[in-house]
C-alpha positions as CSV (number, residue, x, y, z in Angstrom):
1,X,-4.3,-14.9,-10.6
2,X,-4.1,-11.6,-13.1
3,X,-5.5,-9.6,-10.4
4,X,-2.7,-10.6,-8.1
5,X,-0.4,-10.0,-10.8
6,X,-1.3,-6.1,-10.2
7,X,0.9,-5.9,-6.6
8,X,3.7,-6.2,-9.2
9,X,2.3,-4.7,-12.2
10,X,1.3,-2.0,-10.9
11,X,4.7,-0.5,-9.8
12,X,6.2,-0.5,-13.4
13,X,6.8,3.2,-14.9
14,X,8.0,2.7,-18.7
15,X,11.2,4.7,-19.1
16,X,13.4,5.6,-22.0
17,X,15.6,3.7,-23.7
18,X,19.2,4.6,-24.4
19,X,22.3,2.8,-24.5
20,X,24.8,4.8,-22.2
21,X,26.5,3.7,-19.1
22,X,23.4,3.2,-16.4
23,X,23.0,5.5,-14.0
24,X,21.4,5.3,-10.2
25,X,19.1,8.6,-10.1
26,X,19.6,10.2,-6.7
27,X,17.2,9.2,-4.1
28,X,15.8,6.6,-7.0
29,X,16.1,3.6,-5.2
30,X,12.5,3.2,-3.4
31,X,10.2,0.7,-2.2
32,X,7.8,-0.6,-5.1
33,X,4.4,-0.4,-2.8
34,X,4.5,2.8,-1.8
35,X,7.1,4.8,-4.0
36,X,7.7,6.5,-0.6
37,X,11.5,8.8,-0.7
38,X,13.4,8.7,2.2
39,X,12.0,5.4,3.7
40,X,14.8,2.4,3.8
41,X,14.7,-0.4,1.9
42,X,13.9,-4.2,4.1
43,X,15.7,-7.3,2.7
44,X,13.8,-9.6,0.8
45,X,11.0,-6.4,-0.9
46,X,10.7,-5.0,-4.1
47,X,12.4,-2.3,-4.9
48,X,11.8,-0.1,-7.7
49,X,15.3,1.4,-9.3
50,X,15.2,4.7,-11.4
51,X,18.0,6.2,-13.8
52,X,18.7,6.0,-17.3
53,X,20.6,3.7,-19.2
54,X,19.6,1.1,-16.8
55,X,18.5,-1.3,-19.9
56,X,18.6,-1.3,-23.5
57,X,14.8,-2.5,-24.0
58,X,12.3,-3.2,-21.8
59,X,11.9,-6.4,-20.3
60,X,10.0,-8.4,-17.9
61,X,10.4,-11.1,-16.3
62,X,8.1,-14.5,-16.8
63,X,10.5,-17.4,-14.5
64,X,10.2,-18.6,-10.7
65,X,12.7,-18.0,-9.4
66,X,13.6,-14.4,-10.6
67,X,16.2,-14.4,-12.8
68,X,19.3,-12.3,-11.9
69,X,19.2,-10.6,-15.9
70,X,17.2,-9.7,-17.9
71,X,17.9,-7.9,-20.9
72,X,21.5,-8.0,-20.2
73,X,20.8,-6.0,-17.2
74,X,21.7,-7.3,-13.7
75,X,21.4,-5.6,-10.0
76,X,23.3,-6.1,-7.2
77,X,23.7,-4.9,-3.6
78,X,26.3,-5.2,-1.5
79,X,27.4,-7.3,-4.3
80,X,24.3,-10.3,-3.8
81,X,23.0,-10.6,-7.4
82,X,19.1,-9.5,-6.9
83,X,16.1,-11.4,-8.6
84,X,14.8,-8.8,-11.2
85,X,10.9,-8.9,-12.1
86,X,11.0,-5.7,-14.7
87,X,13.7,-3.6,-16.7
88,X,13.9,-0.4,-18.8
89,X,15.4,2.3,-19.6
90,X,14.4,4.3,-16.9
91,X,13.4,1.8,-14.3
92,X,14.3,-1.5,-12.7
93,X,11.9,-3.4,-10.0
94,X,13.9,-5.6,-8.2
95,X,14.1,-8.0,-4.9
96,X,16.0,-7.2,-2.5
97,X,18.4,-10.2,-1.8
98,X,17.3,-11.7,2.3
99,X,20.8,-12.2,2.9
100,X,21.9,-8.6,2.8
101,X,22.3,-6.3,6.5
102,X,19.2,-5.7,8.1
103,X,20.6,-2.0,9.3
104,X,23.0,0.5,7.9
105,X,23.5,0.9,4.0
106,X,23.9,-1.3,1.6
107,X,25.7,-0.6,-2.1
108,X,23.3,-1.3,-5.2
109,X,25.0,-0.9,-8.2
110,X,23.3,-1.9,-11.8
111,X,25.4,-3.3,-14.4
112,X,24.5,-4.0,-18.3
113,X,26.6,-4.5,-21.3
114,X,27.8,-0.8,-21.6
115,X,29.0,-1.0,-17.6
116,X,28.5,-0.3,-14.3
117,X,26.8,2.5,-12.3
118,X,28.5,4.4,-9.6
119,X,27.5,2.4,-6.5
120,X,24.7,4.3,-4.5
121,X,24.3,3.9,-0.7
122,X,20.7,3.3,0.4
123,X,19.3,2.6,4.2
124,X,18.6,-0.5,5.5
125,X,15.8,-1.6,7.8
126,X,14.3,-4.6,8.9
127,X,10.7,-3.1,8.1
128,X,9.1,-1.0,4.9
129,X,5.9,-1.6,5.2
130,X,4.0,-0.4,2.0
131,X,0.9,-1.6,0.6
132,X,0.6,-2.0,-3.2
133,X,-1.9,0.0,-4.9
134,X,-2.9,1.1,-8.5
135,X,-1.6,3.8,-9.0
136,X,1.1,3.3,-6.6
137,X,1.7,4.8,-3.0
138,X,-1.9,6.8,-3.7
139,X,-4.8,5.0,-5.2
140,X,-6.3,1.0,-4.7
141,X,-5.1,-0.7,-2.5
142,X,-4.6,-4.3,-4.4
143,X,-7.1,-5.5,-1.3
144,X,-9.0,-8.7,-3.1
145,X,-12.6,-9.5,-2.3
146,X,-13.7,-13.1,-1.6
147,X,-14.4,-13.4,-5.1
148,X,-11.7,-12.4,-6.4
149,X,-12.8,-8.7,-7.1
150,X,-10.7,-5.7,-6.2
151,X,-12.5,-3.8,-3.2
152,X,-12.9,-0.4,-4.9
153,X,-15.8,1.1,-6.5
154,X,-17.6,-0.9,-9.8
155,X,-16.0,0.4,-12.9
156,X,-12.9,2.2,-10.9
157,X,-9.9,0.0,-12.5
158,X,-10.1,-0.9,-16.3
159,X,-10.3,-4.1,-16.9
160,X,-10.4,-5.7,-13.8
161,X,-13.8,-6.6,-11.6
162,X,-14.5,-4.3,-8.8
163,X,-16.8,-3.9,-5.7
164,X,-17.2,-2.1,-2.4
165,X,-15.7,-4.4,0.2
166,X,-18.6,-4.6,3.5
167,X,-18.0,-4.8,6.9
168,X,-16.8,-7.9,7.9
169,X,-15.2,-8.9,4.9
170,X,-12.1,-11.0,4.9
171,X,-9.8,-9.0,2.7
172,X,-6.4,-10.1,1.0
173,X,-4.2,-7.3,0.7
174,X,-1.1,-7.3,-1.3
175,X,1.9,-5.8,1.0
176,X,5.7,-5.1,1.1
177,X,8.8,-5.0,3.1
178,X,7.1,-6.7,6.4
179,X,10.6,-8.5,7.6
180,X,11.9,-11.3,8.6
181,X,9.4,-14.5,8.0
182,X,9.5,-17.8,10.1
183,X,10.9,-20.1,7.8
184,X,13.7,-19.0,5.1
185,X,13.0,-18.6,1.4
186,X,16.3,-18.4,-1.1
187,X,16.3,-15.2,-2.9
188,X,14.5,-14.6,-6.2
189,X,12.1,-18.0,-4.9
190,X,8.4,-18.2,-4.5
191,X,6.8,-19.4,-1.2
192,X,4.7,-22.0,-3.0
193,X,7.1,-25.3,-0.9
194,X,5.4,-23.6,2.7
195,X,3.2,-21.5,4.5
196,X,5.7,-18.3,6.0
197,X,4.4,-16.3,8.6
198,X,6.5,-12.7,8.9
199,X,7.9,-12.8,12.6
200,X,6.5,-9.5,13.5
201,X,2.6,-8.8,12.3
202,X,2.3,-5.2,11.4
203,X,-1.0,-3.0,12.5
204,X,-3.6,-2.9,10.1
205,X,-5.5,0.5,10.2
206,X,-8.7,0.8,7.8
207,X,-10.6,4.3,8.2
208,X,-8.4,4.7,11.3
209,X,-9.5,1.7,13.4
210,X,-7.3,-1.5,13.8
211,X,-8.5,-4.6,11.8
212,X,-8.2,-8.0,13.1
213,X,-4.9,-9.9,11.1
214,X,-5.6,-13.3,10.0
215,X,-2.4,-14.0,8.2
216,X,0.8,-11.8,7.8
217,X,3.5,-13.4,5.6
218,X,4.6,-14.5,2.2
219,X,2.1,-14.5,-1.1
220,X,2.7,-18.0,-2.3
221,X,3.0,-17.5,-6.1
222,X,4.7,-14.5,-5.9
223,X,9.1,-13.7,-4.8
224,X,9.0,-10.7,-2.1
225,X,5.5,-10.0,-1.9
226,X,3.7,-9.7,1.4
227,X,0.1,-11.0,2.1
228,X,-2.1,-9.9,4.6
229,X,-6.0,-11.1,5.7
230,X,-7.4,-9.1,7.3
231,X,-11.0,-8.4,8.8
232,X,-13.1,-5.2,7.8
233,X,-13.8,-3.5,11.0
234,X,-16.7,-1.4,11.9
235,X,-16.2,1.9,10.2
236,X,-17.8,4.9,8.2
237,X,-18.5,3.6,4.5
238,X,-17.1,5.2,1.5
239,X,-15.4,5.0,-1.7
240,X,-12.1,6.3,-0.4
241,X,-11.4,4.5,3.2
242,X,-7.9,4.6,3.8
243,X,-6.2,1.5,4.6
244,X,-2.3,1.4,6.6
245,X,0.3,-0.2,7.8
246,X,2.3,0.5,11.1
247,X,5.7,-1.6,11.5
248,X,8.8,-0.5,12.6
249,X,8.2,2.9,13.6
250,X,6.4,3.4,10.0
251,X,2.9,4.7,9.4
252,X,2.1,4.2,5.9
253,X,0.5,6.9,3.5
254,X,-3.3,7.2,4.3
255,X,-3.8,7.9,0.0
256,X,-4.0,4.1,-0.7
257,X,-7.6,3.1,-0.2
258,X,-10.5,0.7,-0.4
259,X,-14.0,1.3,-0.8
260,X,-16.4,-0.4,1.9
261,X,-20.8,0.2,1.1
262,X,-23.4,-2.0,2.8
């Protein structure tokens, strides 16, 4: 579905292209939902990488399962090839392999033809929850109407249908780094062979107020995205309800949004 496409989409920051050794900006390996600093990075979520010299032309990637290069660029942490989705010059998004630690740091190093990076240390955890949104960690949430609309004002993303979501409303939401799921998935791989539920289902806040969870797992069509249905509950209407994740001792940002009218 193009609109689903958007949870990765959406995440991807063109960068500069120069051919140098790569380089691992400080702090610039983040979750790809939320762009949140600071937060660890869960096995198995997107990640998005930022540097220069991290590819010699942009490039993005079009197989199930991810490949591990693109462009001559490759990631890996802890020394577990990742499945890469988009490359630049100044920006990678990338999964982060399932069979890496769950807690502590792990090494991510990116590699093209001119070399190696220094190896940069991130933090681990088995949650980082972030919802995908356009822009990202501030804007739409990617929550998807019943027909297939984005719930957000009429006209508010270019090129894509849009509506107010209503109360009651079964919403999919596009979601990241929600843990372990119930049945294992190789890295880089789609969940189309089964249904995976994650282990532990996060809270879903919209406009403050829990919302009943219907699903929590693994998008079918898509490696390392989340999916969550979830119920609209009874709240104030508006074009700018916040919608948020709790996990793991993790509220998320209360800038991504959907808009709920009558």
């Amino acid at each position: 579905m193009r609109i689903a496409q958007l949870a990765i989409a959406a995440s991807a920051v063109f960068g500069s292209v120069l051919a140098q050794v790569p380089q691992i900006a400080a702090g610039g390996v983040i979750d790809a939902a939320g762009f949140t600093k600071g937060q660890a990075i869960a096995p198995g979520s997107l990640v998005s990488i930022f540097g220069s010299g991290l590819s010699s032309a942009l490039a993005q990637g079009d197989t199930v399962p991810l490949s591990i290069a693109l462009n001559g660029t490759s990631v890996s942490f802890n020394g577990v090839l990742a499945g890469l989705d988009f490359v630049s010059g100044g920006q990678i998004n990338a999964q982060v392999p399932w069979n890496v630690v769950s807690s502590g740091t792990v090494n991510v190093v990116v590699t093209t033809p001119q070399g190696g990076s220094v190896p940069i240390a991130v933090p681990v955890a088995q949650f980082s929850p972030g919802i995908f949104s356009i822009p990202p960690g501030a804007g739409y949430a990617v929550a998807i109407n019943a027909d297939g609309s984005i719930a957000a004002p009429a006209g508010a993303i270019a090129g894509f249908p849009t509506h107010p979501a209503k109360i009651g409303d079964a919403l999919v939401v596009y979601a990241n780094g929600l843990g372990p799921v119930d049945i294992p998935v190789a890295n880089g791989a789609a969940s189309t062979d089964a249904l995976r539920h994650t282990t532990t289902t996060p809270v879903v806040l919209i406009g403050g107020k829990s919302a009943q969870v219907l699903f929590s797992g693994l998008t079918p069509q898509f490696p390392g995205v989340n999916q969550l249905n979830v119920v609209v509950p009874q709240v104030t209407l508006g074009n700018s309800v916040s919608i948020q994740l709790q996990e793991g001792g993790i509220t998320t940002s209360s800038q991504v949004v959907i808009a709920l009218g009558n």
